[in-house]
N, C-alpha and C positions, 0 to 999 in steps of 0.2 A: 619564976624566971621562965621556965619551961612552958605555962600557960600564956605569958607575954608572947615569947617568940612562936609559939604556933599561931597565936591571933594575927602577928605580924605580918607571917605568912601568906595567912589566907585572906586580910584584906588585900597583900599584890596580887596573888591571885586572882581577886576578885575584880581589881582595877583592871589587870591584864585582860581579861574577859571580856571586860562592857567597851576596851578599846578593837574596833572592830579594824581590821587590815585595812588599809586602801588600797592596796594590789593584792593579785594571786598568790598563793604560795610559791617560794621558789622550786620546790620540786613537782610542780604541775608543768616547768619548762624544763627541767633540766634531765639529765641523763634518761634521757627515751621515756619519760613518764608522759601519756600521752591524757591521760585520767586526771580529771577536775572534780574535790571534792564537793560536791552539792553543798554543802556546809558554808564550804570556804566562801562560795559562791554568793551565798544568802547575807555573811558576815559583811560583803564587798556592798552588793545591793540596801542592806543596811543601812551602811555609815555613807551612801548617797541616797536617802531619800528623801533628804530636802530636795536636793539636784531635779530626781525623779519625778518630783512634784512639782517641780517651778516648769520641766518638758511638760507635765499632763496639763497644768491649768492654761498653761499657754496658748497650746492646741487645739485646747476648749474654747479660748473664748474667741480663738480664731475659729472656730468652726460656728461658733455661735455668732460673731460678725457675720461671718459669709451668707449663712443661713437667713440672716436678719437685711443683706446687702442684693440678693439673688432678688429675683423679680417672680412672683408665683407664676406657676402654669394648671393652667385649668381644662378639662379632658371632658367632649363631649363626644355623645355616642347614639346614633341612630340605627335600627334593626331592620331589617327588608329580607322580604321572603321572596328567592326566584320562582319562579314557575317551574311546573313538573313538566316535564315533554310528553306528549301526547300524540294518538294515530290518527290520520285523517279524517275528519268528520262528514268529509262531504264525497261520502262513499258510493252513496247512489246515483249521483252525477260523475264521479269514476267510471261505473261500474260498467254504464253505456258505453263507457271510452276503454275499456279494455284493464284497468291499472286501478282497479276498486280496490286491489289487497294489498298498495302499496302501505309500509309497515314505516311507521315512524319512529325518532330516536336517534337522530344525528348526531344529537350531544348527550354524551352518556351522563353526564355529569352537570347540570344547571347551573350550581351554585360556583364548582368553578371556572364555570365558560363565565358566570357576571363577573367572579372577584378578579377576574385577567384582566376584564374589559372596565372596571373600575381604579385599575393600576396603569392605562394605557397612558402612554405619552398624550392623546388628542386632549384627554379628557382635564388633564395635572395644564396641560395651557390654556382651556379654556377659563379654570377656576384662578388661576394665576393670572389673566387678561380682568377678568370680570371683578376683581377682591385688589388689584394693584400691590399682589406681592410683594414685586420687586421693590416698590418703595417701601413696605412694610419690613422686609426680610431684608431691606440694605445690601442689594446686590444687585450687580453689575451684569453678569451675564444671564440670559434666561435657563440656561444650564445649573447654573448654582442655585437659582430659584424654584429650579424644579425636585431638586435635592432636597433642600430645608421642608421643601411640602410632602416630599413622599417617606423623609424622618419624621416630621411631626404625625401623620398619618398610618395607623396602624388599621389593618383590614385582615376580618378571619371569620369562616367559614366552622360555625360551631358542629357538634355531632350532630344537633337535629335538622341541619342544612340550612341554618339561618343567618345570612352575613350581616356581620357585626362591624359599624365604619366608627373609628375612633378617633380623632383629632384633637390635636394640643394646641394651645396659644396662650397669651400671656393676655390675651382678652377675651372673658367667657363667651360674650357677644358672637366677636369672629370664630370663635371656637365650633360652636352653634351653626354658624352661617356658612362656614365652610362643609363640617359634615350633610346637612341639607343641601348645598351643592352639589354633592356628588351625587346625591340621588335625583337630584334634578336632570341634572346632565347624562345621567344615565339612563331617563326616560326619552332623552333629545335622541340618544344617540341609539336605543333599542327601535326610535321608530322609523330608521331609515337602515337598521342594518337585518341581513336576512339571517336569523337567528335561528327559529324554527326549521323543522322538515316544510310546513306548509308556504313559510313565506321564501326557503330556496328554490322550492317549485315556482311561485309567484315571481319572481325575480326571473326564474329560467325562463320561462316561458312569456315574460313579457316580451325580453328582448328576442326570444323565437318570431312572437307575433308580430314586432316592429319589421325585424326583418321579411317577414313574410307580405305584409301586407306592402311593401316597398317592389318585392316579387311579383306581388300582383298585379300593380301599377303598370310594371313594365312589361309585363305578358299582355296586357289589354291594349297598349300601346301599339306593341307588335303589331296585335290581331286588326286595329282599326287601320295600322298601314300596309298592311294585307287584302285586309278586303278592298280601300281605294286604289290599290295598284290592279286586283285582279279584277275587281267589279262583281266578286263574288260574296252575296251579304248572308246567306242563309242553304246550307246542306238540309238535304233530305230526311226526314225523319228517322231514317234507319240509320243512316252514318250519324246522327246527331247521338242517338241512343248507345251505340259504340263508341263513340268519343267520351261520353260520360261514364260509361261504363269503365274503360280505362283508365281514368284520370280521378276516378275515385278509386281504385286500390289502387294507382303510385301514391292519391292523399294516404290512402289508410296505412301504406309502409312509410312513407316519410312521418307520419302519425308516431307510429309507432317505434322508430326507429328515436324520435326526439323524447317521446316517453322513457326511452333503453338509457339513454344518455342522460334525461334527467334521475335516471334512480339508481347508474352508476355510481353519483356524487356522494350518497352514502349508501350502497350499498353494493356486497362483492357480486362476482360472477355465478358462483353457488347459491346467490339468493332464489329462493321458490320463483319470486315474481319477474326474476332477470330470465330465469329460464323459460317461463310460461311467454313472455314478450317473445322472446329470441323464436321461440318454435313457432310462435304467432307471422313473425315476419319473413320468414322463411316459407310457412302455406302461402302469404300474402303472394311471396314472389313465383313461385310457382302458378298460381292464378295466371299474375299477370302476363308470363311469358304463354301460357296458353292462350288467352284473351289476344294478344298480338299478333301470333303467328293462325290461330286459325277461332275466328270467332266463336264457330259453330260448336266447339267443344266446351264447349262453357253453358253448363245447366241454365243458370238463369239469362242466357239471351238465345232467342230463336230467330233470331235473322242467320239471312243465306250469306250476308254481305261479304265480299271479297274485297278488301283493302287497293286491287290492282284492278278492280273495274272503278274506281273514282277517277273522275276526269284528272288528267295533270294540270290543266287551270286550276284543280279547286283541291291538293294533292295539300299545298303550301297553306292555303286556306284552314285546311280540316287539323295540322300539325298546330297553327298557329291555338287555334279554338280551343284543343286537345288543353295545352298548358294551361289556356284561362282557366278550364273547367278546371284542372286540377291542381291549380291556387288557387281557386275559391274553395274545393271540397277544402283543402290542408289549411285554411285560413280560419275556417268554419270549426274543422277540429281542434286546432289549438286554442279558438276563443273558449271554446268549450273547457278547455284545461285551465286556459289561464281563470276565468272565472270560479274554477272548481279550488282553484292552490287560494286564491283572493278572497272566496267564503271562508275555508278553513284559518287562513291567517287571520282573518275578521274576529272568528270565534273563539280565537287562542289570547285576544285580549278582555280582562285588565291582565300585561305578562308580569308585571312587577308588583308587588302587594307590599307599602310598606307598614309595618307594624308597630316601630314607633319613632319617629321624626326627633330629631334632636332638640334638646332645650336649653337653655345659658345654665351654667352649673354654678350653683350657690358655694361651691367646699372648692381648696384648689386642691389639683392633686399632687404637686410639688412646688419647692421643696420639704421634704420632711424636716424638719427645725431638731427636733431630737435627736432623730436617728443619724442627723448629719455631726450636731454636736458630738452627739457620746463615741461616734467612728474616727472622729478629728482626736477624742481626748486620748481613746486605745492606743491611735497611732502614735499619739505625743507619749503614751506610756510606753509602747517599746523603742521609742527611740532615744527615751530617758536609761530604760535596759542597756539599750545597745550603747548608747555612748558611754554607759558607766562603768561595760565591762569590757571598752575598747581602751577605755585609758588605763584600767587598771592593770591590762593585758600589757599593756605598752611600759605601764611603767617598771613592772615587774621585770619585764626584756631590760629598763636598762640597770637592770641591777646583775644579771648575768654579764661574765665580762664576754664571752663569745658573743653573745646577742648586743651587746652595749659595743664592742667594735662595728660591727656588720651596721646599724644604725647610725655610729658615726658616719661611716660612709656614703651612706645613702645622702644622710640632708650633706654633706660636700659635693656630691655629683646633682642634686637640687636645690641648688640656694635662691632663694630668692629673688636676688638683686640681679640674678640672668636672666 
């Protein structure tokens, strides 16, 4: 009898066991137990993991729909090497002009003076006018088109100063043809912008020499309505050699003075070559105020001439000439430069070297089918956890009569049918 009733025992026991709680303990809520046995916990998770598993397959096969329902993307990639920035080449045609030892280096940085100018708004509308975007991207404003291209578009500047253009689409093809665009467009758009030290000198000095030689025009003007009014067509050898004498050092400070101004743009006050100008222009005018006020004090001319022995008929005459001569000297010097900045800009190309041009990519690069499934199933697995230790939380509560009022209440102040 004694061996019966302890077998007895220990099969309820044993029944007691393999039935696992559906809710928490009651003293995991009750009088300030704030502490959940891990056990109890495991016992709960347990007796739902059928539940558990009807959440994880579910999730899966919704991640595996999606995966299967998503439209691939495919990432193409083309490599370009900026140029290095470099110092004037065309040093010994400087050298004459005073500015042999201008120092180049405007853009400390190459690679990302391009990858700025590869992200620029001109460049995302030309490829978006040219590829029809907006009807590809399904968008209404050119704003939101220019969006969807500079997401898809990823641009970076590796350690070895090599930008790398990456582009997504849902067609290898255009994938392909879009990153080759930007490098297209990037050569459109380096060979009108003054990018270099040589070609912001080229640039300065054109528009110097426009202006100047518009200068010129109109000082010659003058002088042929000068000499019709006065009847005076030709000064004497000695006032001629004075008047050129003069009107080549105002050339040679207006020279240098446009030299001072082009190599402020990148370069400070304390530069060697800003200061050697600057002393430069300063002797110049010094000259010239001697040369003005008294000929004779000036080494290289030996005339007697005296400015106030020239008739006053030929007074207007000799001022008008003065200017010619000395928009031709400063016309003469600047062609000199602008030709010197226009060699060097010449020799600073090929500036863009690409290395390797984009191809249609055979692999897509999303979406990952896998990694999207088995992240779908995770999340169906904790939210199989989570609802199965919200309800057993919940029902545990209404088994306390404190917590089991407090929750009547609630759903009468939220009923449904309000």
């Amino acid at each position: 009898m004694e061996r019966a009733g302890t077998a007895e025992r220990e099969r309820e026991n044993l029944e007691h066991a393999n039935q696992a709680p559906e809710s928490l303990p009651r003293e995991s809520l009750a009088g300030g137990e704030d502490q959940i046995d891990l056990f109890d916990l495991l016992l709960v998770l347990s007796a739902a993991r059928r539940k558990i598993a009807i959440f994880t397959l579910t999730a899966m096969a919704l991640g595996a729909a999606l995966a299967l329902l998503m439209k691939p993307t495919f990432s193409a990639s083309a490599l370009i090497l900026p140029p290095n920035q470099g110092q004037s080449s065309a040093s010994m045609l400087m050298n004459q002009l005073g500015i042999g030892g201008l120092a180049g280096g405007a853009v400390k940085s190459p690679s990302d003076l391009y990858l700025g100018i590869l992200g620029s708004r001109t460049i995302a509308d030309d490829i978006i006018a040219k590829f029809h975007l907006d009807r590809e991207y399904k968008t209404k404003k050119l704003s939101d088109t220019r969006a969807r291209l500079m997401k898809a578009t990823a641009m970076v500047v590796s350690k070895d100063s090599l930008i790398h253009i990456t582009v997504e689409d849902h067609d290898p093809r255009r994938a392909s043809d879009l990153a080759n665009a930007y490098i297209d467009e990037l050569y459109a758009m380096n060979s009108h912008l003054a990018i270099t030290e040589a070609a912001q000198r080229r640039v300065f000095f054109d528009q110097e020499l426009a202006d100047e030689k518009n200068a010129l025009a109109a000082a010659e003007v003058d002088l042929r309505k000068t000499a019709e009014k006065t009847g005076v067509i030709q000064l004497s050898a000695q006032s001629e050699e004075i008047i050129r004498s003069i009107a080549d050092v105002r050339a040679e400070i207006a020279s240098r003075e446009v030299q001072l101004q082009s190599l402020r743009t990148f370069a400070t006050d304390q530069n060697p070559d800003t200061v050697r100008i600057q002393e430069e222009i300063n002797t110049l005018r010094s000259q010239l105020a001697v040369l003005e006020k008294d000929p004779r004090n000036v080494q290289s001319t030996t005339t007697d001439f005296q400015a106030g022995r020239v008739p006053e008929v030929s007074l207007e005459y000799a001022r008008k000439l003065r200017e010619v001569r000395y928009h031709e000297s400063l016309f003469d010097l600047l062609s000199k430069q602008y030709e010197a900045a226009r060699i060097d800009e010449a020799k600073a190309a090929p500036i863009i070297q690409v290395i390797d041009r984009a191809v249609p990519p055979d692999k897509k690069s999303s979406p990952h089918r896998l990694f999207l499934t088995l992240g779908f199933a995770v999340f169906g697995l904790f939210l199989g956890f989570a609802s199965t230790l919200v309800s057993a939380t919940w029902r545990r509560m209404e088994q306390v009569p404190e917590y089991a009022l407090k929750l009547a209440r609630l759903r009468s102040g939220f009923p449904l049918g309000r």
